[in-house]
Every structure is written in structure tokens, then in C-alpha cells.
C-alpha positions, 0 to 999 in steps of 0.5 A: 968458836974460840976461847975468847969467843965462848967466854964473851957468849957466857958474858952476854947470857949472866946474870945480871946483865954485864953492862962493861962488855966492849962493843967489838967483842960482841961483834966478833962473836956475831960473825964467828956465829955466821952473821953477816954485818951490814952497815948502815947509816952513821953507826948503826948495823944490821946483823943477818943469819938465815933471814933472821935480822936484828938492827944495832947501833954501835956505842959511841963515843965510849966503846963498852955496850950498854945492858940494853944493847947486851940484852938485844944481842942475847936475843938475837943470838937466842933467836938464832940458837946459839946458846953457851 
């Protein structure tokens, strides 16, 4: 995992939650964590590891996540066990 990487991981585990996180930098760290992206119909996906799924849809039009979808992937990642 890289610098860019690790800080966008410490971003999606603050306090409160940032809500001005860009979509793309999530799904970076996804695939460096070893998560494999399956897309699905129109802008949702499927993020996969080990048998563990978690279900996305990308943000549209504007590209930054919503705090609900941070919270979501700080679950998924916490299910998983990364951790900052």
C-alpha cells in the first residue's frame, strides 16, 4: 500500500465522517487491499475478497462519496481486516 493509499484508508476510519472523499480513491484502495471489482448494472458494483461482498453504487454525477457510502466501505474494510 502506498502513501496516497494509506492516507485515504486514515481518511475513511476519521472521525467524523469526511463526506469530501473522491469515489476513485476508495476504489483504488479496495483493489490494493486485494478486492476484486465486479461491475454491475449502470453504476453499481460489487467489491469481493475472500467470499466477503459488499454492494456500491458509484456517485453520480458529482464524483466525491457521500458519508454514507464512506461509512459502508469502512465496514467492508473492517470486515475484511484492514485496518489504518
Amino acid at each position: 500500500m502506498n502513501s496516497k493509499q494509506q492516507k485515504t484508508l486514515e481518511a475513511i476510519f476519521s472521525n467524523p465522517t469526511n463526506g469530501n472523499l473522491p469515489w476513485s480513491l476508495i476504489e483504488n484502495l479496495f483493489v490494493a487491499g486485494g478486492c476484486r471489482i465486479i461491475e454491475g448494472q449502470g453504476s453499481s458494483i460489487t467489491v469481493e475478497k475472500d467470499g466477503v461482498r459488499a454492494y456500491f453504487h458509484r456517485p453520480h454525477p458529482q464524483k466525491e462519496a457521500l458519508r454514507y457510502r464512506v461509512r459502508d466501505a469502512r465496514e467492508f474494510l473492517t470486515k475484511i481486516g484492514v485496518k489504518p
